[in-house]
TISESE-80427 format. One record per residue (C-alpha): residue in one letter; x, y, z; residue number from 1. Coordinates in nm, 3 decimals, m for minus. Example, Ala and Ser with C-alpha at 12.3 -4.5 7.8 and 13.67 -1.06 7.14 Angstrom:
residues 2
resn  px  py  pz  resi
A  1.230  m0.450  0.780  1
S  1.367  m0.106  0.714  2
END
This chain:
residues 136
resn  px  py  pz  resi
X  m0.978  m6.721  m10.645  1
X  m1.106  m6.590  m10.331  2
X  m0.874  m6.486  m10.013  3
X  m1.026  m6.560  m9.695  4
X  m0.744  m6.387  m9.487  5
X  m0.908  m6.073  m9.281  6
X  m0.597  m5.886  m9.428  7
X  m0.761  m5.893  m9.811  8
X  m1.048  m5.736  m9.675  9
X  m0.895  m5.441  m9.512  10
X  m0.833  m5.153  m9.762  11
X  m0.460  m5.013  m9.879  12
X  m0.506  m4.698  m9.701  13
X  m0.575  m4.829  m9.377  14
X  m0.295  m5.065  m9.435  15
X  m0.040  m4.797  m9.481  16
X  m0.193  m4.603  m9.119  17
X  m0.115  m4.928  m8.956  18
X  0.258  m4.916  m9.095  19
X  0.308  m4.569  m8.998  20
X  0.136  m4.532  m8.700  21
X  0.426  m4.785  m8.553  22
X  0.753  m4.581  m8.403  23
X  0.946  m4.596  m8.756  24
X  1.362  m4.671  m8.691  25
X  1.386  m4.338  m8.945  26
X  1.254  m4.114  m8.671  27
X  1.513  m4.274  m8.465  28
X  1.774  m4.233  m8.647  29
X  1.690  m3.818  m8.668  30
X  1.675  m3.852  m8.303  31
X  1.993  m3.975  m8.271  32
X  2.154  m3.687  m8.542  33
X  1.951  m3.398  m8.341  34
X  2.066  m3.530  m8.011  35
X  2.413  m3.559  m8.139  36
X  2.395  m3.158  m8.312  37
X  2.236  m3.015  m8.030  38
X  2.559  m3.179  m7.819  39
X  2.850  m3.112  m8.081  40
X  2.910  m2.741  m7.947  41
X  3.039  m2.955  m7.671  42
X  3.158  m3.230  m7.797  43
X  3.347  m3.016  m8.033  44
X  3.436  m2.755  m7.819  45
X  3.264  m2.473  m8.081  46
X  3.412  m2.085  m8.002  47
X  3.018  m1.887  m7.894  48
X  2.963  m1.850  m8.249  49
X  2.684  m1.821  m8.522  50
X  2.753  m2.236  m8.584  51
X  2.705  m2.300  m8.188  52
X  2.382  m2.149  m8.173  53
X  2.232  m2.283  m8.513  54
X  2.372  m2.642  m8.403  55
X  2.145  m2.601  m8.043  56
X  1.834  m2.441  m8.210  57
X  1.809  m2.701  m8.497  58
X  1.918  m2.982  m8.292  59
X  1.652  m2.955  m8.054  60
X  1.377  m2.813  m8.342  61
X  1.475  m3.188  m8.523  62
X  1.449  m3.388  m8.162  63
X  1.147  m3.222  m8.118  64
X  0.968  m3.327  m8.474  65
X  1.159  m3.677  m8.424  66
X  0.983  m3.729  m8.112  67
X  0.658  m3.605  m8.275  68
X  0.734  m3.858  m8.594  69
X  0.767  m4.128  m8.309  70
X  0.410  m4.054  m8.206  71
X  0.252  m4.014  m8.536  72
X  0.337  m4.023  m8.877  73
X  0.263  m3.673  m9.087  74
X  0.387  m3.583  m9.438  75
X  0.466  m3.200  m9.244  76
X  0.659  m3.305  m8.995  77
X  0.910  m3.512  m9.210  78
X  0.903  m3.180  m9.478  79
X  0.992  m2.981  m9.217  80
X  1.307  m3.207  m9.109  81
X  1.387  m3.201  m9.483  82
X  1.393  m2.806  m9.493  83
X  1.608  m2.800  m9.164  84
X  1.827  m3.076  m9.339  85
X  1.902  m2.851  m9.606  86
X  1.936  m2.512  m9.338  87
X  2.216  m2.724  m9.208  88
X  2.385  m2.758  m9.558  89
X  2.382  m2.400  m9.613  90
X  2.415  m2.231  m9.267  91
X  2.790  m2.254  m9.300  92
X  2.828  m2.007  m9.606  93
X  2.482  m1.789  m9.522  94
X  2.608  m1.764  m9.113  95
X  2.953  m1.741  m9.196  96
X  3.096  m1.986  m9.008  97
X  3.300  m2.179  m9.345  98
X  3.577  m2.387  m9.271  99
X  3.538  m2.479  m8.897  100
X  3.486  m2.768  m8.728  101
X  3.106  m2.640  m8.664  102
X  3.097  m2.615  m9.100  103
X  3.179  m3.013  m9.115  104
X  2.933  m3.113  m8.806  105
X  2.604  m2.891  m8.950  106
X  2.704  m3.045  m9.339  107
X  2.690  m3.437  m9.250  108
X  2.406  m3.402  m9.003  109
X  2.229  m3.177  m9.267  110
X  2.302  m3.450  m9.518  111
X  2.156  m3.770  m9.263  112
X  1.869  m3.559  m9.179  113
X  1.779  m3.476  m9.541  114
X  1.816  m3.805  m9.648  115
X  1.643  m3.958  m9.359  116
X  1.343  m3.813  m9.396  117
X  1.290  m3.790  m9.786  118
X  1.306  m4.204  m9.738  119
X  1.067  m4.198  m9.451  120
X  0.820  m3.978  m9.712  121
X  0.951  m4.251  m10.005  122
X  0.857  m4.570  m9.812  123
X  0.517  m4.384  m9.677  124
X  0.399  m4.354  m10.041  125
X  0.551  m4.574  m10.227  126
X  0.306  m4.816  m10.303  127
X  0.467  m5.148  m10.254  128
X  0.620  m5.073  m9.883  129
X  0.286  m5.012  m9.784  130
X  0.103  m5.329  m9.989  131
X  m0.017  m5.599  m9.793  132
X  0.242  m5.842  m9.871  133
X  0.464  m5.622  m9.622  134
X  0.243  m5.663  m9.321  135
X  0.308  m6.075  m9.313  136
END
């Protein structure tokens, strides 16, 4: 059977550009968590430690590739939140600031970020989120 719908006619690839190219509510999301570690020295009232300056330098390096991700979609940008994600897990012991309140704040952001982005790289390949039957 033939499909007259202009959709059939337009190719997967350019299909999944058209998904991505749209603000995604991941990038958001990552927004939100670097807005809210970049504030939680603050909020939190950290001592001028190792964990207050890590929380301000990687808050504002993940609201800066959020805002980017907002823009336009590129595998890099989301890898990069994903290696950040996982600084954040690990700053605590390697920075030496264990078992402070600046120790639980850089582990549950690191975990959202992380996870955030390795589903925004999961939906932009995964072949059926980007299939055509998505786009109606």
């Amino acid at each position: 059977m033939l499909n007259d719908s202009p959709a059939s006619s337009i190719p997967v690839s350019s299909n999944l550009m058209s998904i991505m190219s749209r603000p995604s509510a991941l990038d958001i999301y990552t927004l939100a968590c670097g807005l809210f570690l970049a504030g939680a020295p603050w909020l939190f009232g950290f001592a001028r430690t190792a964990g207050q300056l890590d929380a301000e330098i990687v808050g504002v390096a993940v609201v800066a590739l959020s805002i980017g991700g907002l823009m336009a979609f590129a595998d890099w940008e989301e890898w990069l939140k994903v290696a950040l994600g996982v600084w954040l897990i690990a700053a605590p012991w390697l920075l030496g600031f264990v078992h402070t309140p600046a120790m639980h704040v850089s582990i549950v952001i690191g975990i959202a970020v992380t996870f955030l982005s390795l589903l925004e790289l999961w939906l932009a390949h995964d072949p059926d989120f980007a299939g055509e039957s998505r786009l109606h």
